[in-house]
N, C-alpha and C positions, 0 to 999 in steps of 0.2 A: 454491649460492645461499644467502645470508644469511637467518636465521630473518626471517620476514616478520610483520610486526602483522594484526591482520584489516583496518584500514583501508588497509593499503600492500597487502595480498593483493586486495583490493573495487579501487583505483585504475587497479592492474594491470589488472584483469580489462576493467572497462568503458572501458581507453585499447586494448583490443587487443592488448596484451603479456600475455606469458606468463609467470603466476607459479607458484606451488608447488602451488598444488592449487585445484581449483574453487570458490568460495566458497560457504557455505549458511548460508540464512537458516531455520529453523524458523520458522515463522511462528505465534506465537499468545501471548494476553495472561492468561488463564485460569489456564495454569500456576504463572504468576509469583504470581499469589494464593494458587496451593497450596502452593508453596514456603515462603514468609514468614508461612503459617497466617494471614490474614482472608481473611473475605468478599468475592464479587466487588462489593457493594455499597460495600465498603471501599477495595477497589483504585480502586474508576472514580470516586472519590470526593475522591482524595487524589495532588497530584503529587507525596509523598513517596514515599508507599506506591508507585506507578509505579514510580518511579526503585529503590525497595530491591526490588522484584518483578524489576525486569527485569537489575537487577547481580547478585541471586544465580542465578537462570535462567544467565545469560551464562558464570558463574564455574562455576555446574556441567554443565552441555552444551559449553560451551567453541566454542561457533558463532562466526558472525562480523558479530553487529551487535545492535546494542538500539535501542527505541524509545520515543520519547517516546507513543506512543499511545494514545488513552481509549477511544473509540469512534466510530463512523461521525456517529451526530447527533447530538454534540456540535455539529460546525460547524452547528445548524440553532438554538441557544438562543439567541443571542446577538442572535438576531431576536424572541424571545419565547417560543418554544417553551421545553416544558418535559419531562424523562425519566423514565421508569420503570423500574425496577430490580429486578432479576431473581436470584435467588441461581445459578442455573444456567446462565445467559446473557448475550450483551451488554444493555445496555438500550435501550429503543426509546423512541417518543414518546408523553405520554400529555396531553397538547396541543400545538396548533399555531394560533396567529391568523390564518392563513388558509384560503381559501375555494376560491379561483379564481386564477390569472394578474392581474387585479386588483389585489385584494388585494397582489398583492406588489408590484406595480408602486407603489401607492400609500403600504405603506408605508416610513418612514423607515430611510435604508442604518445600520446597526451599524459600530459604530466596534470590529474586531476589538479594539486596543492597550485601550480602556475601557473592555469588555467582563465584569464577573466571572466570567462562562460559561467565560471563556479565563484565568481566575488560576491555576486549579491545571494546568493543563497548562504555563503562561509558567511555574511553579515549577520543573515537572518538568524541564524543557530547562535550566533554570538547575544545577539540580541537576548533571544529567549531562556540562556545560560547565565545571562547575566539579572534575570527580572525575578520577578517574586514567585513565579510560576514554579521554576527549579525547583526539585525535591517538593512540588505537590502537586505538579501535573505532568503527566508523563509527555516528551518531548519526542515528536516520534521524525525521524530524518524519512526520506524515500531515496528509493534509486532505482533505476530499469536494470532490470537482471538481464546475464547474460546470454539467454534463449533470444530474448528479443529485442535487443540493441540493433545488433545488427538489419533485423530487419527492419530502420528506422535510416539505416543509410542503405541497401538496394531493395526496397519492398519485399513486402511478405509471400509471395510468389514466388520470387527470385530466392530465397530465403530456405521457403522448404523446397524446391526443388534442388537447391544443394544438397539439401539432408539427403534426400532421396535418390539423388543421382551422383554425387561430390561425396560422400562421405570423408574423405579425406581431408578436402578444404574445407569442411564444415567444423570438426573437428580441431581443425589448424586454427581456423577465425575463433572457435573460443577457448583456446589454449592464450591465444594472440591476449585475448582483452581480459581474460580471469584477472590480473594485476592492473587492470586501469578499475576493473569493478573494486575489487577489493581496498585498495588504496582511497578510493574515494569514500566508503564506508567508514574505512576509519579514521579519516582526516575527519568524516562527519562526528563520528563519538567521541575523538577529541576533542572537540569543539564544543559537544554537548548534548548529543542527541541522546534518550536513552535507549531507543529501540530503533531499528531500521523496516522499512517495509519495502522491502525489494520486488517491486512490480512485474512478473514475468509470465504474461497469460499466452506466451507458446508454448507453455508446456504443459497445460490444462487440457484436458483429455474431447475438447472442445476443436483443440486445433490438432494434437499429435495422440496417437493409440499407444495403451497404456503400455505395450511391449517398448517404443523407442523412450518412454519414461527409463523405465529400468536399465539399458542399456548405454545411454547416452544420458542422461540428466542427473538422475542418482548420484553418479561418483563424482560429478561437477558439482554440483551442489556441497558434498559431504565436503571435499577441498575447500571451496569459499566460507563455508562455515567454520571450516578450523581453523581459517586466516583473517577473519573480520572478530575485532576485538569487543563484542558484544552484542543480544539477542536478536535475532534476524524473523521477522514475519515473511512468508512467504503469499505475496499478492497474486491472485487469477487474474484479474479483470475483467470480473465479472464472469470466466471461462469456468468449465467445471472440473473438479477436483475428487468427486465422490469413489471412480473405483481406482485414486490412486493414493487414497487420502493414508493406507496405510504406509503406505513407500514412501510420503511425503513426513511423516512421521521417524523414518531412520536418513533421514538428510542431517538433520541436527540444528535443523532452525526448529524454534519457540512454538510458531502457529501456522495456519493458512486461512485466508479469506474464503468463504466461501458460495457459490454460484446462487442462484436463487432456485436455479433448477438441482442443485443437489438438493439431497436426502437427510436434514439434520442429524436424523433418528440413527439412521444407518451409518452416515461420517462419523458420529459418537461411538458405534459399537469400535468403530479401526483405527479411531485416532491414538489409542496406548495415552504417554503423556501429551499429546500435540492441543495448544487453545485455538479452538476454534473460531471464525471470527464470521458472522454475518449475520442472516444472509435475504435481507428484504431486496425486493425487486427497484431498484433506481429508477427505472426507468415508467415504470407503471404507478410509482409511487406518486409521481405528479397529478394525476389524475384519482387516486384514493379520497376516498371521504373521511373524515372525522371518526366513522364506526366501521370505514377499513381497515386505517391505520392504528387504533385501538385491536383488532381481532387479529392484523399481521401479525404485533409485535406480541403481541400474548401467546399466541401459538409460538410463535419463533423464540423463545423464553422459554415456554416449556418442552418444545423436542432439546433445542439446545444445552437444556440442563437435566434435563428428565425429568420433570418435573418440579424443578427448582433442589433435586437433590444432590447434582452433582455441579463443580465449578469450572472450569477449564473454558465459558465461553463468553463472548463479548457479542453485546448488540452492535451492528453496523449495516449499514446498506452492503450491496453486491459490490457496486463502485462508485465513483462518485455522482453527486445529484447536481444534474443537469440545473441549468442558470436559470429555467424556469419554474425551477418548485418553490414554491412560497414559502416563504422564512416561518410563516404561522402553522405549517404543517410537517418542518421537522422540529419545529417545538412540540407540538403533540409526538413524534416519534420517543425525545426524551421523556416527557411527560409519562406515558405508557409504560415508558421503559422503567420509570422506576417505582411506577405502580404496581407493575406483576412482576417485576426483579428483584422484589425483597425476599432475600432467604430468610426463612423462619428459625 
């Protein structure tokens, strides 16, 4: 077999064909700032910084993908929300103009493309469309889906208590935003992304039962899919996906990330064509030895393929790896990874 790019290795895997070794994603943004020496204030700040954090990462792990991505609520400013920023962590919100379900309904939709909230990320993508990376490393956009946007402007309490008591205006709020999600997606693949990973762990059988999956999430999904003009991974966060993994398979996105408490063995029997993507523990992994992290990914390698016979899966963490994992131990992650991820 001809030396393969990470993107021709990634096409392979999620068409079903079988290429040189299993693909892995490390997953985290943190590093990239420790890399290129600023602050994470500096990276989530700047789509240069972004782009030269995630090319040196890539050029020394030597994994198989880079990302255009800031942070989770980012997609919430653009409505007026405003961040706080953390020197040891992602940043969160430290307002929000709304209240209620209301409130959003009422007010006016953001024009993602007008946005300044979204200028340095539209840089970022620009960046990495225009560098050497393009057509051989897959360029992966993020976005928060829209299960859990909203609960990013009136918290997650307030949130499913809609569900649960409001169905109407729950309903209403993501009829409301389905066109600011979507539009945003594809201003992103215009720009250059190849895949998107659309973050939405409300809908992970962690936070809702798998009956409001199928009733409410399903037909919203299948819609956003048929309006985002290229492959959509569907992100848990870390939530779990195991008994809805078949129903996340007729949504019409590509993959799903998956929990570290799912069931490889069992998400493979349901997923039909779906790529699987995970699913080491982030958070435990900081704390992994050398002959942890060698027996994780080995195992998680062979349920995920079944024994290295079938393709459809990618190595990744659950989510992303927290600011204190040492750079020398998701190097052993790829390392591992491409020791027992050679297909024969």
């Amino acid at each position: 077999m001809n030396k393969l790019t990470p993107l021709d290795r990634v096409l392979k895997t999620v068409s079903g064909e079988i290429p040189d070794r299993v693909p892995i994603f490390p997953l985290t943004t943190s590093k990239a700032a420790e890399l290129i020496k600023i602050t994470l204030p500096d990276l989530y700040t700047s789509g240069e910084n972004i782009f030269k954090g995630q090319v040196k990462f890539q050029r020394k792990i030597k994994h198989d993908y880079v990302t255009s991505f800031f942070y989770l609520v980012k997609d919430a400013e653009p409505w007026g929300a405003l961040p706080i920023y953390y020197e040891n962590g992602s940043p969160n919100l430290d307002y929000t103009p709304f209240k209620n379900p209301k409130d959003i309904l009422n007010a006016e939709l953001p024009s993602p493309n007008d946005s300044e909230a979204y200028g340095e990320p539209k840089k970022a993508i620009t960046l990495f469309a225009k560098s050497e990376l393009k057509s051989k490393v897959p360029i992966i956009g993020v976005e928060t889906g829209p299960f859990s946007l909203p609960s990013f402007f009136i918290g997650i309490e307030n949130w499913l208590e809609t569900l649960l008591l409001d169905k109407k205006s729950f309903n209403q709020v993501i009829e409301k935003i389905i066109p600011y999600i979507t539009e945003w997606a594809n201003i992103q693949f215009e720009l250059g992304i190849d895949v998107l990973l659309m973050v939405d762990g409300v809908v992970s059988t962690t936070i809702l039962p798998v009956d409001i999956f199928s009733e409410f999430i399903l037909p919203v999904y299948k819609k956003i899919t048929e309006s985002i003009n290229g492959p959509v991974i569907l992100g848990g966060a870390g939530g779990e996906f195991q008994n809805i993994i078949g129903k996340i398979s007729q949504t019409g996105v590509l993959g799903a990330t998956l929990s570290s408490s799912d069931n490889l063995r069992s998400c493979k029997k349901e997923a039909n064509n779906l790529t699987l993507i995970g699913n080491l523990n982030n958070i435990e992994f900081v704390d992994w030895s050398p002959e942890t992290i060698e027996k994780k990914v080995k195992s998680t390698i062979k349920n995920g393929t079944n024994k290295l016979s079938e393709s459809r899966f990618i190595l990744m963490n659950q989510h992303s790896f927290p600011k204190s994992t040492p750079l020398q131990k998701i190097e052993l992650m790829v390392k591992f990874g491409k020791k027992y991820g050679k297909y024969k």
